[in-house]
DSSP file (Angstrom, degrees, kcal/mol; ACC not computed):
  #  RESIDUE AA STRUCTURE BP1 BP2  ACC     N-H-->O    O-->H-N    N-H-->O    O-->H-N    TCO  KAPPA ALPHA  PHI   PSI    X-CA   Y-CA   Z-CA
    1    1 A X              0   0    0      0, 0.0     2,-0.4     0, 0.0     0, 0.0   0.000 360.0 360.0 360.0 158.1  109.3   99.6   84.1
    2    2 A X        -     0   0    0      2,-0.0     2,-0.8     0, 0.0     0, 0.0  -0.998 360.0-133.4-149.4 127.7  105.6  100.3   84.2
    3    3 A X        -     0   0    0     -2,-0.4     2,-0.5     2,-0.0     0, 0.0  -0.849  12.3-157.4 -92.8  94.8  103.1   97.8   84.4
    4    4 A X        -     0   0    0     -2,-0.8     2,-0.3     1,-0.0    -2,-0.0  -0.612   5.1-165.4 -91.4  92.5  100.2   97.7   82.4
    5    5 A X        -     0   0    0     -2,-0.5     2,-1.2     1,-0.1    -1,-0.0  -0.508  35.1-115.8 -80.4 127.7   96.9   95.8   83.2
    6    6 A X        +     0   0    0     -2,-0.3     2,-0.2     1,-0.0    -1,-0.1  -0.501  55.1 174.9 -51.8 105.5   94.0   94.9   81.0
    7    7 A X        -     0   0    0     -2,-1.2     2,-0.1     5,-0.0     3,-0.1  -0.705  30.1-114.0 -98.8 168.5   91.0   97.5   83.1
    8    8 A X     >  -     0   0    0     -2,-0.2     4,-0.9     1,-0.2     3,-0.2  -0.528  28.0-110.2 -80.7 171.2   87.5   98.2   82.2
    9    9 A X  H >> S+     0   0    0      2,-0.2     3,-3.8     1,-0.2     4,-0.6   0.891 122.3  58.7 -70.1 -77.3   86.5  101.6   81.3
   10   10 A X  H 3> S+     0   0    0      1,-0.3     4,-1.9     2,-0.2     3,-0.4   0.263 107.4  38.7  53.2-107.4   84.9  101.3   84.4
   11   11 A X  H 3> S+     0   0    0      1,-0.2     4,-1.1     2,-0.2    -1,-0.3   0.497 116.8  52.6 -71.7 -17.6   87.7  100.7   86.5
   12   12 A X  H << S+     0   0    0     -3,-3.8    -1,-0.2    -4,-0.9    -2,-0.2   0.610 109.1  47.8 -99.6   8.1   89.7  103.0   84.6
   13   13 A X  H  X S+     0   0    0     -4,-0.6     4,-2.0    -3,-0.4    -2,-0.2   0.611 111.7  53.3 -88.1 -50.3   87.2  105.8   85.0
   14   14 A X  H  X>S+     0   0    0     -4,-1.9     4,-1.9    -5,-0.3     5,-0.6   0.984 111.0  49.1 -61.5 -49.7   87.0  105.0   88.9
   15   15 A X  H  X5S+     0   0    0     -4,-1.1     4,-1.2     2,-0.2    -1,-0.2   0.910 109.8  41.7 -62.4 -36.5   90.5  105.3   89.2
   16   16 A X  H  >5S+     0   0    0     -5,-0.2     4,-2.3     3,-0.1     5,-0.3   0.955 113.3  55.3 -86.1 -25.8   91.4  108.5   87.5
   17   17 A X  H >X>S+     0   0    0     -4,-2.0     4,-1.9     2,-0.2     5,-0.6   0.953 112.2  48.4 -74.1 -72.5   88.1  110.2   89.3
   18   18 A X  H 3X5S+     0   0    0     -4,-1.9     4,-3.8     1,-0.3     5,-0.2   0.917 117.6  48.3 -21.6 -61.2   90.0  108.8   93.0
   19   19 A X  H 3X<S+     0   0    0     -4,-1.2     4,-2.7    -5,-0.6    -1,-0.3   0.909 104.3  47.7 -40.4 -52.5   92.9  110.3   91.6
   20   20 A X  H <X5S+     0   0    0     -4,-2.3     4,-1.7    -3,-0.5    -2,-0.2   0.895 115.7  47.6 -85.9 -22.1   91.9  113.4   90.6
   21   21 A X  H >X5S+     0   0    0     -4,-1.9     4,-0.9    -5,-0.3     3,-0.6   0.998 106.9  57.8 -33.4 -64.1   90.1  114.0   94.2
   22   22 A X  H 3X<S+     0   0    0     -4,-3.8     4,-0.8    -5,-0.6    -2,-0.2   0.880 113.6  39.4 -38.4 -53.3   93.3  112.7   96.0
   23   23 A X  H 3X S+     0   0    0     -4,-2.7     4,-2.3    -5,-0.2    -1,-0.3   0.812 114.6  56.8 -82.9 -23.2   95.2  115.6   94.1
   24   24 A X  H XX S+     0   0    0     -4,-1.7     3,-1.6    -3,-0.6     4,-1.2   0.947 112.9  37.6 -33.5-109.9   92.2  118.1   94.6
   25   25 A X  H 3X S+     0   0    0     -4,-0.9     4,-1.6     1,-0.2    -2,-0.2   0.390 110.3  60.1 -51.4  -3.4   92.2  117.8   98.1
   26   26 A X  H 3X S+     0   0    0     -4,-0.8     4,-3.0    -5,-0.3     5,-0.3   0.875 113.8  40.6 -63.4 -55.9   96.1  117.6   98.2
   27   27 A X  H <X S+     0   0    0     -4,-2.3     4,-3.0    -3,-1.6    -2,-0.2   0.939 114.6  51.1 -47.5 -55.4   95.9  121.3   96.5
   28   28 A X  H  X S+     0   0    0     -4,-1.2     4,-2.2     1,-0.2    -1,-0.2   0.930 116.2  39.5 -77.0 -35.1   93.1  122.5   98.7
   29   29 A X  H  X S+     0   0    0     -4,-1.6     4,-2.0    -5,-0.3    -1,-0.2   0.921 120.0  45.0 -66.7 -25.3   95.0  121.3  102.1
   30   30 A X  H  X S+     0   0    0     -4,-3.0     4,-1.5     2,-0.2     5,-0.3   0.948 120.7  43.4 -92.5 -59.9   98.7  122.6  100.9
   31   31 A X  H >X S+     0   0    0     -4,-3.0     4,-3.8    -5,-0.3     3,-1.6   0.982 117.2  45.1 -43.7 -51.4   96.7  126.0   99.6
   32   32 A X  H 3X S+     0   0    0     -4,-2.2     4,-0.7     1,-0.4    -2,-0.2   0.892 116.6  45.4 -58.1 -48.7   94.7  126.1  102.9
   33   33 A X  H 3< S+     0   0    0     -4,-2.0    -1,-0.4     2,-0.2    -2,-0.2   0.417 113.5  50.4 -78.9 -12.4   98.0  125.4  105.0
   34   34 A X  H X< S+     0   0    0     -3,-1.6     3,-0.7    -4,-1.5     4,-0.2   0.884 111.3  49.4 -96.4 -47.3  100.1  128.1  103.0
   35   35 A X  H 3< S+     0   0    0     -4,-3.8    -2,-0.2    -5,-0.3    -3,-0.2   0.538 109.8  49.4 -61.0 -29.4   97.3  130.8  103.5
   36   36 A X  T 3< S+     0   0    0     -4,-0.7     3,-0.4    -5,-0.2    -1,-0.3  -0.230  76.7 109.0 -86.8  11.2   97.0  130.3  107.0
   37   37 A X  S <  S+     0   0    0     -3,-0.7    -2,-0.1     1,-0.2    -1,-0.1   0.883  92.4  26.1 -69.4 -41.2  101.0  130.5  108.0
   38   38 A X  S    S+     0   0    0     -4,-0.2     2,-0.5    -3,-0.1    -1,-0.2   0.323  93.4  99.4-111.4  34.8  100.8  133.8  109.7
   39   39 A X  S    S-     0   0    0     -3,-0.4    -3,-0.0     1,-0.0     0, 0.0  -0.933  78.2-110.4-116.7 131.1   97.3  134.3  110.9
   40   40 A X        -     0   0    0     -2,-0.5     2,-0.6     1,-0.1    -2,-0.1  -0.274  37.3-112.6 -62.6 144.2   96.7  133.5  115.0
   41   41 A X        -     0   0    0      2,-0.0     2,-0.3     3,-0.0    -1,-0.1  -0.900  11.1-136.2-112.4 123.6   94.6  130.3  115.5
   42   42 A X        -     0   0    0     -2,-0.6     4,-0.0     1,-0.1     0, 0.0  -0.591  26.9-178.8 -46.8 123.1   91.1  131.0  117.0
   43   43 A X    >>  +     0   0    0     -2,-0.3     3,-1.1     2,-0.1     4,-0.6   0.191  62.4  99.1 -97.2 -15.2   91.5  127.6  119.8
   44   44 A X  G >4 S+     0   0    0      1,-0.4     3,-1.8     2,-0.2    -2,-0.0   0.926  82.1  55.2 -62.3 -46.0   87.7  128.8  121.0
   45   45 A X  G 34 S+     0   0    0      1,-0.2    -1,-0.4     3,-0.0    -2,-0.1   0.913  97.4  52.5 -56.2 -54.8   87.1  126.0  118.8
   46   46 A X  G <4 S+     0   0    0     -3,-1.1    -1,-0.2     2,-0.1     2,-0.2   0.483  85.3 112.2 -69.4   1.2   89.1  123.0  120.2
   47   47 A X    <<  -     0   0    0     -3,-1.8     2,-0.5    -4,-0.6    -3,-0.0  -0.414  59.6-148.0 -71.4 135.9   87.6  123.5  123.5
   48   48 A X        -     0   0    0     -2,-0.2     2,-0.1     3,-0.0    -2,-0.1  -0.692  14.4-169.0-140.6 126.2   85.6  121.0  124.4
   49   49 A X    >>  -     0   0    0     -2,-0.5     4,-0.6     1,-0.1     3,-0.5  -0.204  39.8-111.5 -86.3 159.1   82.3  121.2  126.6
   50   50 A X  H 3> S+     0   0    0      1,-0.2     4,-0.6     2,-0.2    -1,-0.1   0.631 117.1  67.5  41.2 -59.2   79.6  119.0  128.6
   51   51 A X  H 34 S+     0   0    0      1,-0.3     4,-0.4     2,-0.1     3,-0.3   0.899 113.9  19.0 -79.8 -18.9   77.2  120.3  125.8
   52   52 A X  H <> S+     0   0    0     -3,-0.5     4,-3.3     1,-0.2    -1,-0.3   0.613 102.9  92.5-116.8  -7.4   79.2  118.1  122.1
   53   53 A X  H  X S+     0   0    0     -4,-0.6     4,-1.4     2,-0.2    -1,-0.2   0.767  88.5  42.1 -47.9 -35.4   81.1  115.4  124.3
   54   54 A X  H  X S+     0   0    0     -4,-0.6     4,-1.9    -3,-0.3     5,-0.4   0.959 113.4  49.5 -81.6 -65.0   78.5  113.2  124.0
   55   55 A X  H  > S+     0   0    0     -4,-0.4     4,-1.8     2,-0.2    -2,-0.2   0.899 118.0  39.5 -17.9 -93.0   77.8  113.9  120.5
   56   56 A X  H >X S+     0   0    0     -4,-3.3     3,-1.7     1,-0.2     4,-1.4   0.778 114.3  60.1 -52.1 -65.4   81.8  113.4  119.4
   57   57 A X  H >< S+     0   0    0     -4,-1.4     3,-2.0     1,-0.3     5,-0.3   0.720 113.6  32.6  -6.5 -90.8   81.8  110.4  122.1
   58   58 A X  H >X S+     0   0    0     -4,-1.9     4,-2.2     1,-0.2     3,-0.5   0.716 110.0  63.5 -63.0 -20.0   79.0  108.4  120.1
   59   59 A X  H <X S+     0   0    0     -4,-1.8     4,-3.0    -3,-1.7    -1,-0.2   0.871 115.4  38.9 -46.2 -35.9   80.2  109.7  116.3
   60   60 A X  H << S+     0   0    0     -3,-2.0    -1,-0.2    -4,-1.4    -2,-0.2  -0.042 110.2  54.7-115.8  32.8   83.5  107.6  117.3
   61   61 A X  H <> S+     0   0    0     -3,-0.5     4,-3.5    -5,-0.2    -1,-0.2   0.319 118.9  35.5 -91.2 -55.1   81.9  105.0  119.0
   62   62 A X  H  X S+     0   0    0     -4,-2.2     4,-2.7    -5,-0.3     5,-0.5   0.989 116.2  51.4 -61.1 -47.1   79.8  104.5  115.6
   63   63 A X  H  X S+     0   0    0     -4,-3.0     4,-1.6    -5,-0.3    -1,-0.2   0.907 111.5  48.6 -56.4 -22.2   82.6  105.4  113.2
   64   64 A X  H  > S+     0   0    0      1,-0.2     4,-0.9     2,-0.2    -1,-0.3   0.918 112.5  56.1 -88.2 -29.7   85.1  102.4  115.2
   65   65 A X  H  X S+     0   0    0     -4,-3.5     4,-1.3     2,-0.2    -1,-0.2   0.810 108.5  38.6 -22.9 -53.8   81.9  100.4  114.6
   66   66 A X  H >X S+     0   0    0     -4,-2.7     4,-3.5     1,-0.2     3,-1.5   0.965 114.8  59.7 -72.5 -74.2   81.9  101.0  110.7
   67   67 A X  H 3X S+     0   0    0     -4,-1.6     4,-1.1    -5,-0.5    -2,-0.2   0.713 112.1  39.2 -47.7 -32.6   85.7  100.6  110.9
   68   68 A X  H 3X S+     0   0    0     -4,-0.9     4,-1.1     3,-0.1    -1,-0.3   0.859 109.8  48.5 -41.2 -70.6   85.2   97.3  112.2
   69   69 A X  H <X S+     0   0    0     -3,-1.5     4,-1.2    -4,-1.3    -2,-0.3   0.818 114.7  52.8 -71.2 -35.0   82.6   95.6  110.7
   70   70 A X  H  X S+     0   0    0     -4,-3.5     4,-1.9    -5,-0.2     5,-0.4   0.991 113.4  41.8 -69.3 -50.5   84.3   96.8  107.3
   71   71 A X  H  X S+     0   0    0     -4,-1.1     4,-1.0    -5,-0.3     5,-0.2   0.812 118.0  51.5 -68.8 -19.0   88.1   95.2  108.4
   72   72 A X  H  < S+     0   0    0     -4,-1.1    -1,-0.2     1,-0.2    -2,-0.2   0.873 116.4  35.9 -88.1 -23.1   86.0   92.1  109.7
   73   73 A X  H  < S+     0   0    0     -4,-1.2    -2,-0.2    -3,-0.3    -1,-0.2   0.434 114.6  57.0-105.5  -5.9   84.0   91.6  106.4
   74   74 A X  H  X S+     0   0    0     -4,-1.9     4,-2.4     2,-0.2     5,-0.4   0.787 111.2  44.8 -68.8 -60.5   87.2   92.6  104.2
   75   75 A X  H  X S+     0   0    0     -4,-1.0     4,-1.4    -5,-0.4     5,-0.4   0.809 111.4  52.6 -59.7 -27.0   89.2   89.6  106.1
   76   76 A X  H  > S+     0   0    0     -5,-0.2     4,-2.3     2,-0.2    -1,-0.3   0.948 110.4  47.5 -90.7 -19.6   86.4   87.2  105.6
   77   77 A X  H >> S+     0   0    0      1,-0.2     3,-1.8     2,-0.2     4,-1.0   0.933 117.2  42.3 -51.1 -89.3   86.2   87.9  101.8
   78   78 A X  H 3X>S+     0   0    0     -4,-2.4     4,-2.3     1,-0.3     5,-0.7   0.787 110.8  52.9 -42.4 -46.8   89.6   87.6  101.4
   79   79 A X  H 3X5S+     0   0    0     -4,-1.4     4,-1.2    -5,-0.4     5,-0.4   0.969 115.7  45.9 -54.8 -40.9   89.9   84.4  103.7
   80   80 A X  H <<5S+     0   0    0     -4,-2.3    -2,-0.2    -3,-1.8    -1,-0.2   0.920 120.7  43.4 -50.8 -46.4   87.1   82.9  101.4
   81   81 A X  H  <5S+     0   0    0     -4,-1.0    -2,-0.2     1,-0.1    -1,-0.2   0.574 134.6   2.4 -82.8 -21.9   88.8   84.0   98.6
   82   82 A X  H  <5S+     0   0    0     -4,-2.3    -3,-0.2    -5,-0.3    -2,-0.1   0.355 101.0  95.8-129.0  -4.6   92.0   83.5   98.6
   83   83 A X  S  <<S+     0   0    0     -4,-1.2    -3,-0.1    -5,-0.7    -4,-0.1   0.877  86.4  56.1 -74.0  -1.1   92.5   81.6  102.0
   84   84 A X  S    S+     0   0    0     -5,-0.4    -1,-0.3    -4,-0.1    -2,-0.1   0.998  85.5 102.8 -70.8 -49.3   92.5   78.2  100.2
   85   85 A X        -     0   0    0     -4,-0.1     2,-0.7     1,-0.1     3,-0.1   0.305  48.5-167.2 -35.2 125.5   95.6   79.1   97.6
   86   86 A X        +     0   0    0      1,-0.1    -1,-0.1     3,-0.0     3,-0.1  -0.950  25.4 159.3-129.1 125.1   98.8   77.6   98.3
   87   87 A X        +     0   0    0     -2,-0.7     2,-0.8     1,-0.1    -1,-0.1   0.768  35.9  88.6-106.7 -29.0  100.6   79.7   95.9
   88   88 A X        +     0   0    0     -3,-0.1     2,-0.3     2,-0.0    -1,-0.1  -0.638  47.0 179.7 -94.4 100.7  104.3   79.7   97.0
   89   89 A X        -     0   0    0     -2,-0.8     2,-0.4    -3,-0.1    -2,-0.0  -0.760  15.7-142.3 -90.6 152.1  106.5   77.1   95.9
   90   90 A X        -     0   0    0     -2,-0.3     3,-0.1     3,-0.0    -2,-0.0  -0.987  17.4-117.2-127.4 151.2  110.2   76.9   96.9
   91   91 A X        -     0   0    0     -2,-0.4     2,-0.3     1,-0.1     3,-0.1  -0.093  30.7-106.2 -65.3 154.6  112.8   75.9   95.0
   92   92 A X        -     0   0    0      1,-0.1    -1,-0.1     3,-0.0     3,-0.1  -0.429  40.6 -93.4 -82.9 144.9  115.1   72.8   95.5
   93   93 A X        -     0   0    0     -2,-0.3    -1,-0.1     1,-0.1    -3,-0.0  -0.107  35.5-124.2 -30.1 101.8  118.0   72.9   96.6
   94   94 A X        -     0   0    0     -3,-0.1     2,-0.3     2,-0.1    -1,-0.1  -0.201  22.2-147.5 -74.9 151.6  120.8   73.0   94.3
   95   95 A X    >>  -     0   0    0     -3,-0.1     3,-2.8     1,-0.1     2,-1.8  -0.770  29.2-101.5-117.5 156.3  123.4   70.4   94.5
   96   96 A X  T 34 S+     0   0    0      1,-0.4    15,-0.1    -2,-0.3    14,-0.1   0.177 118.2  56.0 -94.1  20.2  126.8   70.8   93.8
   97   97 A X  T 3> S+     0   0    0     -2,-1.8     4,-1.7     2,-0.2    -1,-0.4   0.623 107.0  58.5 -94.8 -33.5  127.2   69.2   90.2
   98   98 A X  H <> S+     0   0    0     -3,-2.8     4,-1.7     1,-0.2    -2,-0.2   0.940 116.9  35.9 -62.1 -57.3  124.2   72.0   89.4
   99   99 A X  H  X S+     0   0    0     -4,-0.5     4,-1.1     2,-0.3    -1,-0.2   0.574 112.3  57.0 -86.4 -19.5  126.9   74.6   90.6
  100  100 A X  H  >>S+     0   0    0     -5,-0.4     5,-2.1     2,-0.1     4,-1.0   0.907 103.0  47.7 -63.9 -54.0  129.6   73.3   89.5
  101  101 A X  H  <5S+     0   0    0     -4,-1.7    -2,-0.3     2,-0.2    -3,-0.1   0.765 114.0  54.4 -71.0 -20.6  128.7   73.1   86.0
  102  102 A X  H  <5S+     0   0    0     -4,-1.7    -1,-0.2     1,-0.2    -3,-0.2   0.736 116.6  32.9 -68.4 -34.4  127.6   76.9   86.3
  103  103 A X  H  <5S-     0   0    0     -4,-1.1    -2,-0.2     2,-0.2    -1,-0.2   0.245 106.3-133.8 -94.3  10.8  130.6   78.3   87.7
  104  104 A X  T  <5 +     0   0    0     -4,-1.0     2,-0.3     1,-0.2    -3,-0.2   0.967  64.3 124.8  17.9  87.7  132.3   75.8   85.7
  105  105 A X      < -     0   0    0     -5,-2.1    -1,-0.2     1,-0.2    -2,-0.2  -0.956  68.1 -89.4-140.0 138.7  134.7   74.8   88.7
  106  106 A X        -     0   0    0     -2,-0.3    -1,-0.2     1,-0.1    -3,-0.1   0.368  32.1-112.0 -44.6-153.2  134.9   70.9   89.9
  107  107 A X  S  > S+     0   0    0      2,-0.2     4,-2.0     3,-0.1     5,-0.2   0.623 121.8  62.3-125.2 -24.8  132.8   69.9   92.2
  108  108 A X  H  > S+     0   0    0      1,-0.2     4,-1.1     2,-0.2    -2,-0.0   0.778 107.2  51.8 -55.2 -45.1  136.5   69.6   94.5
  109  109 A X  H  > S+     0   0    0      2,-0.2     4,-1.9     3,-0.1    -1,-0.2   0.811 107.3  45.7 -83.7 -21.4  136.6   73.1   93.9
  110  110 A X  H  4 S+     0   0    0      2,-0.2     5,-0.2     3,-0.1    -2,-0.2   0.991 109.7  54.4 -61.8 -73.3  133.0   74.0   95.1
  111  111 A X  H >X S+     0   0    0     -4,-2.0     3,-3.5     1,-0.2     4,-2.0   0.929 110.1  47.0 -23.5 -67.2  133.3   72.0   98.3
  112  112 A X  H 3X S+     0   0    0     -4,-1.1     4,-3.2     2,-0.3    -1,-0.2   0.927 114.7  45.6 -47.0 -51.0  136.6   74.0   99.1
  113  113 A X  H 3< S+     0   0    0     -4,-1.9    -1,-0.2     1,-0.2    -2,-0.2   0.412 114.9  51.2 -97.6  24.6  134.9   77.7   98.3
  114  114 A X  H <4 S+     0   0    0     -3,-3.5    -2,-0.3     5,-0.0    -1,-0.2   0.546 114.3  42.5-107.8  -6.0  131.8   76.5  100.3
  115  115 A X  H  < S+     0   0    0     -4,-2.0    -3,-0.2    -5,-0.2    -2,-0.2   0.862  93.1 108.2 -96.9 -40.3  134.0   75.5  103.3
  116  116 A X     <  -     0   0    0     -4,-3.2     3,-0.1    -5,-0.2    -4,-0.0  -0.211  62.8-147.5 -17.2 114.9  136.1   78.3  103.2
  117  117 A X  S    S+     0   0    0      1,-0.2     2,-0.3    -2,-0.0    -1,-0.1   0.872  98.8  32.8 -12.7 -57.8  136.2   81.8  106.1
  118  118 A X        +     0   0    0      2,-0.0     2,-0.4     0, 0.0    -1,-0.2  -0.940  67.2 179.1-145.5 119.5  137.1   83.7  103.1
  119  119 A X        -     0   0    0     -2,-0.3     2,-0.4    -3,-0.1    -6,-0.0  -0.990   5.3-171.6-138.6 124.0  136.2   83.5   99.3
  120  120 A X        -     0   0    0     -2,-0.4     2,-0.5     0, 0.0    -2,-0.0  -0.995   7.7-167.6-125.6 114.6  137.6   86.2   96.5
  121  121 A X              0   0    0     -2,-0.4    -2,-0.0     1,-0.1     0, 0.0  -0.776 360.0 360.0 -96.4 121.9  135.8   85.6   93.2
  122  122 A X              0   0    0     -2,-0.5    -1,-0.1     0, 0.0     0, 0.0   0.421 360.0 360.0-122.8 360.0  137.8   87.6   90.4
């Protein structure tokens, strides 16, 4: 079953352009990774010196910064927005005249196949 929500064009323009990246850059890593199965990997690269430590050091100091501030201002939206909702009812119990009359059994006979080990329904 496929569920269909009223979007704007908008939002249905922002979604298929996400989309069509996502599968873009799926293609370009799965090409990149296919082309590169038998060629020796250059490591010169992964080395890492004195001179860019500082550099990558403070990129991932800022970027767990961003990555913060984003989950911390995500959560307070959402707490604002939604934290009031008490959405989730549960149902009441059903009682054994309700279940009786549904399996259409006595209510003698309910008791018995809820106190029962071992219960074979044919």
């Amino acid at each position: 079953m496929i569920i269909t929500v009223k979007k704007s064009k908008f939002r249905r323009i922002l979604d298929f352009l996400f989309t069509l990246f996502g599968w873009i850059f799926l293609f370009l890593f799965f090409y990149n990774f296919i082309t590169h199965l038998n060629t020796k990997l250059n490591l010169r690269f992964y080395f890492l010196n004195l001179s860019n430590a500082n550099a990558i050091l403070n990129f991932t100091f800022i970027l767990v910064v961003i990555c913060a501030a984003t989950l911390t201002l995500w959560s307070s939206y959402n707490k604002r927005k939604y934290g009031g909702l008490r959405r989730r009812s549960f149902p009441q119990p059903a009682e054994d005249k309700e279940i009786a009359e549904y399996f259409q059994k006595t209510e003698a006979e309910i008791k018995l196949l809820q106190n029962d080990r071992y219960v074979e329904i044919k």
